[in-house]
C-alpha beads as a LAMMPS data file, in Angstrom:
LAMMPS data file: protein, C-alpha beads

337 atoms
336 bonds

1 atom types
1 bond types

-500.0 500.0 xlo xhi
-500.0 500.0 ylo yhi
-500.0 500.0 zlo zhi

Masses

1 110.0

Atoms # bond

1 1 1 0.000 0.000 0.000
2 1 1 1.343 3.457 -0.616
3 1 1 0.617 6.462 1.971
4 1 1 -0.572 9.765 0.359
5 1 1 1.447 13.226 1.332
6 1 1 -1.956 13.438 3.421
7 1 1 -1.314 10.505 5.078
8 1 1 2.129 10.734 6.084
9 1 1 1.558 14.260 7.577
10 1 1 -1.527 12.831 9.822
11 1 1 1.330 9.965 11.224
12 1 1 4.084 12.379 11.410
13 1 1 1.659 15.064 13.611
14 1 1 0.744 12.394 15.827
15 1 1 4.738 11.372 16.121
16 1 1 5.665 14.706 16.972
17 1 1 2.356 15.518 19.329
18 1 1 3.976 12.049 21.439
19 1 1 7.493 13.608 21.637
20 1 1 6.164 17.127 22.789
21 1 1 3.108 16.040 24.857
22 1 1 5.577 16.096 28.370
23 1 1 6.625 19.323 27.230
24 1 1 2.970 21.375 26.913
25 1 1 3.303 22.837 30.551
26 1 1 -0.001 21.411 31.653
27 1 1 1.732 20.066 34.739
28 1 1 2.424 23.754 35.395
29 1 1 -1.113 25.005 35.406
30 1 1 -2.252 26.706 38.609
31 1 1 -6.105 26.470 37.497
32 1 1 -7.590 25.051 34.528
33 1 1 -7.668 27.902 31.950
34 1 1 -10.900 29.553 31.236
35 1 1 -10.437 28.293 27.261
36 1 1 -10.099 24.639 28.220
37 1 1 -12.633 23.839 30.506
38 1 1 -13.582 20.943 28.756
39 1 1 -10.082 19.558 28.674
40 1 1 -10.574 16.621 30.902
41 1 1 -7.205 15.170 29.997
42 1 1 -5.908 18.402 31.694
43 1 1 -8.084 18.305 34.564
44 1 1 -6.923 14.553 35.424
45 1 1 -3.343 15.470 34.877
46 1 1 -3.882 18.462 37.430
47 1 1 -6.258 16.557 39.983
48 1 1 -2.971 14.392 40.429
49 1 1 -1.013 16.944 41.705
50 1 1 -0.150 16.075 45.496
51 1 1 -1.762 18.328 47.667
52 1 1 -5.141 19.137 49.541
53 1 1 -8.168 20.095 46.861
54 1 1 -10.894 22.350 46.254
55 1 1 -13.090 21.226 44.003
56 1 1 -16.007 22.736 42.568
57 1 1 -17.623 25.425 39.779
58 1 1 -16.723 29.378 38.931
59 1 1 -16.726 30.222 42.599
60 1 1 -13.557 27.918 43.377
61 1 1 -12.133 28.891 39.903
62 1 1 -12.363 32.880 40.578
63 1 1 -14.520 34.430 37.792
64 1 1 -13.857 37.599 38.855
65 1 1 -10.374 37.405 40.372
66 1 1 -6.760 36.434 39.857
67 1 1 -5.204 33.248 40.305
68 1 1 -3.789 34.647 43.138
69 1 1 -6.972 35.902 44.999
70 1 1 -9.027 32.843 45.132
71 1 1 -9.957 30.795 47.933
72 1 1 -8.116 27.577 47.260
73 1 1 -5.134 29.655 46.264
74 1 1 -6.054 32.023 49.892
75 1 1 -5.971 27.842 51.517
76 1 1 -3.062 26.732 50.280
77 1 1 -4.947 24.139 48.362
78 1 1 -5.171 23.039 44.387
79 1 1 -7.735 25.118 42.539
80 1 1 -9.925 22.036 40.999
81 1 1 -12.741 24.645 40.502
82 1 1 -14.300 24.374 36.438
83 1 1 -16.283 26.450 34.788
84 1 1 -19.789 25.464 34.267
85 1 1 -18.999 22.937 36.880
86 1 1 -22.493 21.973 37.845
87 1 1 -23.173 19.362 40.036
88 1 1 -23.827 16.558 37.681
89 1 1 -20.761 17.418 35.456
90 1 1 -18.645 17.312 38.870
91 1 1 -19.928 13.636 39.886
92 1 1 -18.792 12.827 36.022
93 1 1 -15.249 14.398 36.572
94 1 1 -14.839 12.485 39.569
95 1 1 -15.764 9.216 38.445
96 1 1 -14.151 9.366 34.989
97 1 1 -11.184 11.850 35.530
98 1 1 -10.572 12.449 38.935
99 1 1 -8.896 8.894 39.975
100 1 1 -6.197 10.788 41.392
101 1 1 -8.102 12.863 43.879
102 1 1 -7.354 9.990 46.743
103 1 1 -6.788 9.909 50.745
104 1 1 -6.608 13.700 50.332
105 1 1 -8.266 17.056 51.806
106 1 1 -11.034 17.915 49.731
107 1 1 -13.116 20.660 50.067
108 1 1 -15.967 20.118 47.732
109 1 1 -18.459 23.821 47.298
110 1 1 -22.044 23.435 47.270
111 1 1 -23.538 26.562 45.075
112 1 1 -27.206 26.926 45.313
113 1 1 -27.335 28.484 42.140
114 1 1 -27.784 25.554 40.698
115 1 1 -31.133 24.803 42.651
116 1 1 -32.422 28.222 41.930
117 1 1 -34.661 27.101 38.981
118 1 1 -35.932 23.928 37.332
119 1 1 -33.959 24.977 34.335
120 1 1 -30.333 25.075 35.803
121 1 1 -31.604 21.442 38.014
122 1 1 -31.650 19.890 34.414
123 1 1 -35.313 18.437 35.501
124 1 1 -37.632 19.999 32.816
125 1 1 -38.382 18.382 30.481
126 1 1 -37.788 20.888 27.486
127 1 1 -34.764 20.436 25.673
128 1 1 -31.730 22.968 27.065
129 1 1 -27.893 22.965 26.070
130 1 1 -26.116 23.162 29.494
131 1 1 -22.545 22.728 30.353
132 1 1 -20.388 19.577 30.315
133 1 1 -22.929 17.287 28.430
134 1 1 -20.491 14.668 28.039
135 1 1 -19.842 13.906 32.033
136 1 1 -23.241 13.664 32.798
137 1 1 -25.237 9.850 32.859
138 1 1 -25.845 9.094 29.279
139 1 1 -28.858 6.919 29.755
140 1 1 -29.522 6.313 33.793
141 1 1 -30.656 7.941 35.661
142 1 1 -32.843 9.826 32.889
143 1 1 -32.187 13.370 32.359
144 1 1 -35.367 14.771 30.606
145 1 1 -33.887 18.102 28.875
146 1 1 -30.863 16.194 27.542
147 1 1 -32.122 15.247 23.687
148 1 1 -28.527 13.630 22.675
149 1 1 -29.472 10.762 19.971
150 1 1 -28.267 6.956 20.377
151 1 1 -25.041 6.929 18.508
152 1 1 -23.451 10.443 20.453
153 1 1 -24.300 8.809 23.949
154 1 1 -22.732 5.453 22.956
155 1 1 -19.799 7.174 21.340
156 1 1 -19.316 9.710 24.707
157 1 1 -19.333 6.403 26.721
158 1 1 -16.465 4.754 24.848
159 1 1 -14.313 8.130 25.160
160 1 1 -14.754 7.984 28.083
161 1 1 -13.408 4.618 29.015
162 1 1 -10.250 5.230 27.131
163 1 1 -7.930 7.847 28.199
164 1 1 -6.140 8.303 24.687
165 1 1 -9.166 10.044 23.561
166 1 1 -8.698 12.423 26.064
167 1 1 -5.035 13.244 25.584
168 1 1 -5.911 13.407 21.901
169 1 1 -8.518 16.376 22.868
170 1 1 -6.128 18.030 24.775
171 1 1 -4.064 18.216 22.096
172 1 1 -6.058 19.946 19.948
173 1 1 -6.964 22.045 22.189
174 1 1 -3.738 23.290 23.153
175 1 1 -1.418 22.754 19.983
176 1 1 -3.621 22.591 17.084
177 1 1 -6.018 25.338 17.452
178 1 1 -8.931 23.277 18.806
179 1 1 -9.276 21.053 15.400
180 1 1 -8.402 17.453 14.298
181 1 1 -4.760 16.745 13.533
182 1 1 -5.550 16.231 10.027
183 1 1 -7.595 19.507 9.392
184 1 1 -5.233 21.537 10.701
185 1 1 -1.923 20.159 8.565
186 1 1 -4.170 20.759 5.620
187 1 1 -4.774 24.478 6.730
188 1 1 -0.852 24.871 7.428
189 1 1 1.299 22.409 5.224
190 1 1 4.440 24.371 5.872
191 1 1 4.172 24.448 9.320
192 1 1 5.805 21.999 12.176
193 1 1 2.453 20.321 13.618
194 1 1 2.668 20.757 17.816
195 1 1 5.169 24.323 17.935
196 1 1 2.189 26.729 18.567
197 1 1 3.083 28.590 21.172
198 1 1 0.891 27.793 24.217
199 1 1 -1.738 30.585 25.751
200 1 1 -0.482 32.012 28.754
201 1 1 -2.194 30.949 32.100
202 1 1 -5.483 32.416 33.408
203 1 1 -3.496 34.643 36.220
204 1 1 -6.047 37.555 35.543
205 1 1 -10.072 37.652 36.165
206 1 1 -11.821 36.545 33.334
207 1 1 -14.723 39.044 34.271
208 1 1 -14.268 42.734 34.919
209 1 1 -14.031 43.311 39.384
210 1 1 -16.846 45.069 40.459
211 1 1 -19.677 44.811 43.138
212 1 1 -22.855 43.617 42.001
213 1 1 -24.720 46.463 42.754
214 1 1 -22.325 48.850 40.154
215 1 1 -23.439 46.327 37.113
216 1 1 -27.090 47.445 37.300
217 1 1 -28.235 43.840 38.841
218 1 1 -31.429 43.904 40.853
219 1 1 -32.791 41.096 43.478
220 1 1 -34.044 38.413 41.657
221 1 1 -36.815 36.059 42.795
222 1 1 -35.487 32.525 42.138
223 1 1 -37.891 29.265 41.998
224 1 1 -35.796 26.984 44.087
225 1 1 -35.955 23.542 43.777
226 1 1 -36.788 20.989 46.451
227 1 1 -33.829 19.133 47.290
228 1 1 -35.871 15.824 47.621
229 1 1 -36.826 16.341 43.871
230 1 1 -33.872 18.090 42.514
231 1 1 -31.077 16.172 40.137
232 1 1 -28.780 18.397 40.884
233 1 1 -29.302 17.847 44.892
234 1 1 -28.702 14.132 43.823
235 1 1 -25.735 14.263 42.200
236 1 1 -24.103 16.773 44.729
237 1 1 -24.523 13.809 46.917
238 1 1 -23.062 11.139 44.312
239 1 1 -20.161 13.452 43.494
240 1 1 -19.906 13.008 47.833
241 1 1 -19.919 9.692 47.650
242 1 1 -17.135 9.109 45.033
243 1 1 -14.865 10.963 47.016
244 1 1 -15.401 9.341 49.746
245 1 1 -15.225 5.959 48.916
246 1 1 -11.649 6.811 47.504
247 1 1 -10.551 7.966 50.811
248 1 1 -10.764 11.280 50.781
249 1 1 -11.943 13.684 53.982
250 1 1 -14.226 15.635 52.523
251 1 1 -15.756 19.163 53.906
252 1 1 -18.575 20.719 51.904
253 1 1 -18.528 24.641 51.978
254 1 1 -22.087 25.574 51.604
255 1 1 -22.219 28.950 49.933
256 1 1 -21.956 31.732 51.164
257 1 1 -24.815 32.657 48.699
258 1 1 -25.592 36.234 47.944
259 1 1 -28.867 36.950 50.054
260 1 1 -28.519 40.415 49.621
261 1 1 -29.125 39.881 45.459
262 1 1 -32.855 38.633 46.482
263 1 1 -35.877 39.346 46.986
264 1 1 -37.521 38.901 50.634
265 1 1 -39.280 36.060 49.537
266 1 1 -36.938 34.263 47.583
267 1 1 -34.681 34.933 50.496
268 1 1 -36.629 33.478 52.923
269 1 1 -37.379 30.157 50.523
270 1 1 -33.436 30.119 50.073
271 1 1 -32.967 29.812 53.725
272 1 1 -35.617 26.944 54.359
273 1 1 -33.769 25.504 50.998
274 1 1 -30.032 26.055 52.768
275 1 1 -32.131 24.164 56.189
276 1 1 -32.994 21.315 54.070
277 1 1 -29.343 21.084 52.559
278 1 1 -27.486 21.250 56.042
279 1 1 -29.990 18.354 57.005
280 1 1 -29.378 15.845 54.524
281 1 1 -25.457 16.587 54.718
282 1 1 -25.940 15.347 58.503
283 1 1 -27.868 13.037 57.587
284 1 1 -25.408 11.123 55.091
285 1 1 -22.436 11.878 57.729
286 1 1 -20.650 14.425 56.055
287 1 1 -18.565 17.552 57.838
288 1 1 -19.628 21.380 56.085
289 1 1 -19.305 24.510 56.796
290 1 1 -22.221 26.701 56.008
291 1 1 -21.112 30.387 56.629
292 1 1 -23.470 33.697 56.797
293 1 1 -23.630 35.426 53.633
294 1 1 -20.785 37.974 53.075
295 1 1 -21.132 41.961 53.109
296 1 1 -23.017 42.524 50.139
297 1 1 -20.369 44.812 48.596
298 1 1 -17.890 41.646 48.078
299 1 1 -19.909 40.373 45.848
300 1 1 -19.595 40.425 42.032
301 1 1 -23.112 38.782 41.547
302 1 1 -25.405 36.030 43.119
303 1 1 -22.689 33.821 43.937
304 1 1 -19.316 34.800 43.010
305 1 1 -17.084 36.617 45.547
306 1 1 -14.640 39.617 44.690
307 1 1 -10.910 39.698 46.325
308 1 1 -11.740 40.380 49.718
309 1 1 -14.870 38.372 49.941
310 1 1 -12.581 35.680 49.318
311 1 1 -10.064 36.665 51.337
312 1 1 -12.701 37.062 54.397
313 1 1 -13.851 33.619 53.584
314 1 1 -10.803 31.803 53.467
315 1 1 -9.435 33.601 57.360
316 1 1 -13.531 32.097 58.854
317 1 1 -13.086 28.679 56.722
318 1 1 -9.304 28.377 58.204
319 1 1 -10.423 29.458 61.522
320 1 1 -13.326 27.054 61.978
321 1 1 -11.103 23.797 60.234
322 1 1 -8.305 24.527 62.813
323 1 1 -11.056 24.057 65.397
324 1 1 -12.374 21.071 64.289
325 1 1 -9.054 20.006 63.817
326 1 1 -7.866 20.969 67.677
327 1 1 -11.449 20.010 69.287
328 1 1 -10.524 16.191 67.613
329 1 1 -6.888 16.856 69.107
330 1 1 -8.360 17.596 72.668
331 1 1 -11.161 14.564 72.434
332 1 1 -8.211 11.884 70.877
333 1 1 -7.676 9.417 74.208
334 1 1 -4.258 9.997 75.503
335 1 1 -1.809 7.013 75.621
336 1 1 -0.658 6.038 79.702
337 1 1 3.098 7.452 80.542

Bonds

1 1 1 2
2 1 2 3
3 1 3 4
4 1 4 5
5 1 5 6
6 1 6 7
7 1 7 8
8 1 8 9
9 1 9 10
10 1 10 11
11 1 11 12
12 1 12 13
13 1 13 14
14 1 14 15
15 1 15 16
16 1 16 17
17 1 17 18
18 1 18 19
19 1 19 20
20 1 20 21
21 1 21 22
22 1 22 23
23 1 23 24
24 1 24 25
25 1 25 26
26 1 26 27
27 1 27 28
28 1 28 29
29 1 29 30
30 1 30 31
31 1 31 32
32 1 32 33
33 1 33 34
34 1 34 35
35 1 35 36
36 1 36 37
37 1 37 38
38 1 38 39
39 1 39 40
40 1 40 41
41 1 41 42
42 1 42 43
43 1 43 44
44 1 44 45
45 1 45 46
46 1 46 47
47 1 47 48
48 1 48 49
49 1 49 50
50 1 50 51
51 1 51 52
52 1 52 53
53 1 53 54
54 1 54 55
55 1 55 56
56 1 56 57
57 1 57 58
58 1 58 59
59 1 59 60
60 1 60 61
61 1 61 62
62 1 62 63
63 1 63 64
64 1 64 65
65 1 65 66
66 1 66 67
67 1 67 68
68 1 68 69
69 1 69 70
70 1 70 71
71 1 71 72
72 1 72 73
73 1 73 74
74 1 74 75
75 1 75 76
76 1 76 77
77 1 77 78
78 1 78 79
79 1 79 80
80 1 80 81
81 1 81 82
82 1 82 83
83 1 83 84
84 1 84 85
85 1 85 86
86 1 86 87
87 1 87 88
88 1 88 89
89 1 89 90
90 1 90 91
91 1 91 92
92 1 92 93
93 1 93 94
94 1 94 95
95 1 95 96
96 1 96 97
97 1 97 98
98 1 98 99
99 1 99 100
100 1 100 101
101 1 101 102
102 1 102 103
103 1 103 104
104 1 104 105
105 1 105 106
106 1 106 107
107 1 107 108
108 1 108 109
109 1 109 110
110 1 110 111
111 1 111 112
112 1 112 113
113 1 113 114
114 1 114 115
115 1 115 116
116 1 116 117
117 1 117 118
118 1 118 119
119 1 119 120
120 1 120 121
121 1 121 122
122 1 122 123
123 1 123 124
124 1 124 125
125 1 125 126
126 1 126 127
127 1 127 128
128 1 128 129
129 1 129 130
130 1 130 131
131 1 131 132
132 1 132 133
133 1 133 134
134 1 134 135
135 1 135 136
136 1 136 137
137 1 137 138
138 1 138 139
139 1 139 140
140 1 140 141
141 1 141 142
142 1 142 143
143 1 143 144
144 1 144 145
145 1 145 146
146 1 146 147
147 1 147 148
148 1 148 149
149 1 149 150
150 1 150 151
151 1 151 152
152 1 152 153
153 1 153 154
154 1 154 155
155 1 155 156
156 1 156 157
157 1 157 158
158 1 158 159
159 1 159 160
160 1 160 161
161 1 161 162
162 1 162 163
163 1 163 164
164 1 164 165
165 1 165 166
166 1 166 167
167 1 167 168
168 1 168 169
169 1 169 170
170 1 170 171
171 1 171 172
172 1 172 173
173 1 173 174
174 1 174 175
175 1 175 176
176 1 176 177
177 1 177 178
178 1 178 179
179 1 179 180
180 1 180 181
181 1 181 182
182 1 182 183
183 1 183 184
184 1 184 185
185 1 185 186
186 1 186 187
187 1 187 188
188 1 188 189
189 1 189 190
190 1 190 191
191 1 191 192
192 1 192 193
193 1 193 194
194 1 194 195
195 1 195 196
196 1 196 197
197 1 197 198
198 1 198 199
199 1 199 200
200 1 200 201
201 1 201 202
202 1 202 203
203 1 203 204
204 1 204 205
205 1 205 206
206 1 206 207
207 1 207 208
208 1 208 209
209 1 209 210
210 1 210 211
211 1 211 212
212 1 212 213
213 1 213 214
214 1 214 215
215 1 215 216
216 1 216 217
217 1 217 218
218 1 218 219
219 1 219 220
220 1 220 221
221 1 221 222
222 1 222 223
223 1 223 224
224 1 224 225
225 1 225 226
226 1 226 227
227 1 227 228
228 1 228 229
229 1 229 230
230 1 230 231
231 1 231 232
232 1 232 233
233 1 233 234
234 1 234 235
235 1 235 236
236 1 236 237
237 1 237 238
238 1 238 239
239 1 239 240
240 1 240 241
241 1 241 242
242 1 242 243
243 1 243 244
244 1 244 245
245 1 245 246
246 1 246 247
247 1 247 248
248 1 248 249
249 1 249 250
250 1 250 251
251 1 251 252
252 1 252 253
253 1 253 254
254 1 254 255
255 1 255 256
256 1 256 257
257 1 257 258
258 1 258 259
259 1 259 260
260 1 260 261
261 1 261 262
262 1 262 263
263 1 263 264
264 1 264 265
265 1 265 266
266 1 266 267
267 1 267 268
268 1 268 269
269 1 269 270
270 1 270 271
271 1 271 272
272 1 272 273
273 1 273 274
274 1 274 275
275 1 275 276
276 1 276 277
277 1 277 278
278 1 278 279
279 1 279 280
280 1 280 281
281 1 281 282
282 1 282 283
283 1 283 284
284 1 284 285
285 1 285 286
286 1 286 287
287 1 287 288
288 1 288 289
289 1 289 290
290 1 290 291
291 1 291 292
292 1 292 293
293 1 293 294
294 1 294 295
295 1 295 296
296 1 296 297
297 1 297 298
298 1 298 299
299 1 299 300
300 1 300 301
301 1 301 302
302 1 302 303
303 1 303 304
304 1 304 305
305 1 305 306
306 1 306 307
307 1 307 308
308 1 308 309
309 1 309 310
310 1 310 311
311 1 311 312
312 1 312 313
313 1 313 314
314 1 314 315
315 1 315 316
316 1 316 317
317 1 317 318
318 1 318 319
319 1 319 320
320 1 320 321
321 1 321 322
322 1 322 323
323 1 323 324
324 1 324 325
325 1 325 326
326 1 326 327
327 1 327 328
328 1 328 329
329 1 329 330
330 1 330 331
331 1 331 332
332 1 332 333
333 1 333 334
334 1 334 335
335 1 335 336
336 1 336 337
């Protein structure tokens, strides 16, 4: 058989994407770039990282901060935060890419937001494009808005269960301008596939710093969804369970929501909905920390902290873990001289 031109520049891309692969930098990255959130092969490679974790959506990524202002950085922790990070896509990052998260110090958020409306709880039944559809349970348990035919759920299942389709995304991602190998050496036949120069890290905020009430938002008047009925509630609690059955001592930061972006109604539903979340974390055994909502002018919007909001937080979620830790200290049995 003879190879086309084509053919031999597909083979020698892949052959030089294998020799430069250690050299990308991803073992470098402080927080998973706002551009490759869906670069799972990343995520794994950074969730390996030795260390204690915070793992959840925007708020532990830092929207509207730098790398160096946000609350894992604040902890002295690994910034596992993702963008669009709901709960369901978080369970799915565990199970599939997040083997390495074991017998660590996890701090897993719990945002609300994502019980605010039957919408962003992924239980309506009209069709909606939400983030991280391929993380989520293709077929069970049913998720009504998620329309995806046959052949794209059996096809997300298989990349799933092998990793080289996840370096191979990476690699586009990061050295061949987010298309297949292929595409791009027919776009630039003169050009050494892999020697793109990398985008610089996400040290800056991705949105612009300001207090929620200076961007014209009013107090909204959110649905809420009733934990015992929501899928997101569920799969907070899976995503719990994953981590825990790998070893992991887990603390769940509730919040802090921003109360002071709602309405006195919806405010007073959110705290009967915050009531029934506290309960079922005791209930299932698990350790959280469920603060009071921060000044209102350290917020950015209904859930994101500025610099100091974070840096508040971080001083009260220190504080109250060095307690714990000491009042376990004081209660251990002492050995006999």
């Amino acid at each position: 058989m003879i190879w086309t031109l084509r053919e031999w520049a597909v083979v020698a891309a892949f052959a030089a994407a294998v020799v430069l692969w250690p050299r990308d930098g991803a073992s470098e990255v402080d927080r998973i770039p706002y551009d490759l959130s869906e670069d799972y092969w990343l995520f794994d490679l950074h969730a390996r990282r030795e260390g204690p974790v915070v793992l959840g959506d925007s708020f532990v990524w830092g929207a509207y901060v730098r790398k160096d202002e946000t609350l894992p950085f604040r902890l002295g922790a690994r910034n596992l935060g993702v963008h669009g990070g709901h709960p369901a896509a978080l369970a799915g990052l565990i199970e599939h890419y997040g083997a390495g998260i074991r017998r660590r110090k996890v701090i897993l958020h719990c945002n609300p937001l994502w019980l605010s409306s039957p919408r962003l709880d992924l239980s309506r039944p009209e069709e909606f494009t939400f983030n991280h559809p391929e993380l989520v349970p293709q077929f069970s348990p049913h998720i009504a808005c998620y329309k995806a035919d046959l052949s794209r759920r059996l096809a997300i299942i298989v990349r799933r269960s092998l990793p080289f389709f996840a370096w191979t995304k990476h690699l586009q991602q990061v050295r061949f301008d987010r298309r297949d190998i292929p595409s791009w050496t027919v776009e630039h036949p003169y050009e050494l596939p892999g020697l793109q120069p990398l985008a610089p890290p996400d040290e800056t905020s991705r949105e612009k710093p300001l207090p929620w009430t200076e961007r014209g938002l009013r107090p909204c008047d959110y649905e809420w969804v009733d934990p015992d009925r929501s899928f997101q509630w569920a799969s907070f609690l899976r995503a719990i369970r994953l981590l825990r059955e790998r070893g992991n001592d887990v603390v769940v930061l509730v919040g802090p929501f921003n109360e002071h972006a709602l309405t006195v109604e919806s405010r007073s539903r959110y705290r009967a909905l915050r009531a029934r979340i506290e309960a079922g974390l005791r209930a299932a055994g698990v350790r959280y920390v469920a603060p009071e909502p921060l000044p209102s002018r350290l917020y950015a919007d209904a859930s994101h902290p500025l610099a100091e909001g974070y840096e508040m937080l971080a001083r009260s979620l220190g504080q109250t873990l060095s307690g714990e830790a000491a009042t376990k200290e004081e209660a251990a049995p002492k050995s006999s001289p």
